[in-house]
Structure formats: structure tokens, C-alpha cells
N, C-alpha and C positions, 0 to 999 in steps of 0.2 A: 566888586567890593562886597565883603559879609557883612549882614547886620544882623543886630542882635535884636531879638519880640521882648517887648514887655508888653503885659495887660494891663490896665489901669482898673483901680477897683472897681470904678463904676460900670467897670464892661464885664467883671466877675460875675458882679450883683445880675447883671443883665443874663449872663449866661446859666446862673443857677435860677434864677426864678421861670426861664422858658421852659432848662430842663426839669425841675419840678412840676409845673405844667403839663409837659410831654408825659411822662411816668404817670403822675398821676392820670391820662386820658387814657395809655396803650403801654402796657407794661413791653420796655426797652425800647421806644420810641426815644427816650431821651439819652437813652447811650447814642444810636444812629444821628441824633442831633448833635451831641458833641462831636463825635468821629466825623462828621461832613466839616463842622468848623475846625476841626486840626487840620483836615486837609487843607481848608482855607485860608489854614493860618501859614502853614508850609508853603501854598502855594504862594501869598505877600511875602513870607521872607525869599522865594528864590526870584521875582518879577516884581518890586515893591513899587514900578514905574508904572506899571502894565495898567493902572486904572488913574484916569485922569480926575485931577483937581478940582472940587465941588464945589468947598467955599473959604475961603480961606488958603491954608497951606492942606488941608482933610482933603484926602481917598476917600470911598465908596467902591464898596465890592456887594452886590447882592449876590445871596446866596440862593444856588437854584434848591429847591427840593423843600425850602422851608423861608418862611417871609419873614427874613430878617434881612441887615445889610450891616455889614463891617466896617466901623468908620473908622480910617486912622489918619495917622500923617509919618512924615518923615524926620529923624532928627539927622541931617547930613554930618554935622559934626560930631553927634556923640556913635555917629552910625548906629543907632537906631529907630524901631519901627515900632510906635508907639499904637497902641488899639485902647480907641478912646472910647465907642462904645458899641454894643449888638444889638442893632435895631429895628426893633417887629416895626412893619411897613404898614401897619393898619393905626399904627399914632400919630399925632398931629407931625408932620415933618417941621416943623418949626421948634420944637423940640427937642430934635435930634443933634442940636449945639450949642444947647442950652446952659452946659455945665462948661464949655468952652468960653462963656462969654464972662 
């Protein structure tokens, strides 16, 4: 079964202020931060099973090479794979479903 990614904005927000970050520490550090999350993002759309259930109906994918983790969930019926947000591992985890709630 194909699904189809959407981003939600909140995981935008999340993924332009790391790579601002990134850039600004190591000029094109935040291209290779984006380019590892497409793969990552490629990799959920073709295995969206592959990572088990946190809390709620929410996946959790950490990503190696950079301290963030990929939170999404699954829409079976609209078959989509929704990415709710990118999140640096050094925040309170209590946080991290915050805007879910």
C-alpha cells in the first residue's frame, strides 16, 4: 500500500530552526542535516511499520548522525503518513506531544 508524507508545520518550524543552527555553526552542515532527513523521510514512506508505537497511535525514528527523532503517526484511511514533529533529544521528552494533546 502507497502512502502519501505530509509535514505538518510544526515539524517545518522544527526543521528550519535546527537548520539555521546547523549553517550558522558549520557552513553546509545544514544541507547534510536536511539530506539525512529526506532519507529518513523516504525511508517511513517505503517501511511506515518498521518503528513501533510510543504513545498513542505516534512512531519515533531517531536519527543517527544528529540528535533529533521523527515523530509521526499513521492515517490508514486517508493512507497517509503524517510527521508531527523533529525532535532535538536534549528537550524535555514531555514535550515532545505537547501540541498532540
Amino acid at each position: 500500500m502507497k502512502y502519501k508524507l505530509v509535514v505538518r508545520d510544526h515539524a517545518v518550524e522544527e526543521m528550519q530552526v535546527a537548520y539555521n543552527w546547523y549553517e550558522n555553526e558549520v557552513a553546509g552542515i545544514g544541507d547534510k542535516f536536511l539530506s539525512v532527513l529526506n532519507d529518513y523521510k523516504n525511508f517511513i514512506l517505503s517501511n511506515p511499520l518498521q518503528f513501533k508505537r510510543t504513545y498513542r497511535n505516534f512512531r519515533e525514528v531517531y536519527i543517527q548522525k544528529f540528535p533529533f527523532v521523527i515523530v509521526y503517526f499513521i492515517d490508514k484511511p486517508k493512507r497517509t503518513i503524517v510527521i508531527f514533529s523533529v525532535f532535538h533529544t536534549s528537550r524535555n521528552p514531555k514535550r515532545k506531544f505537547k501540541i498532540a494533546d
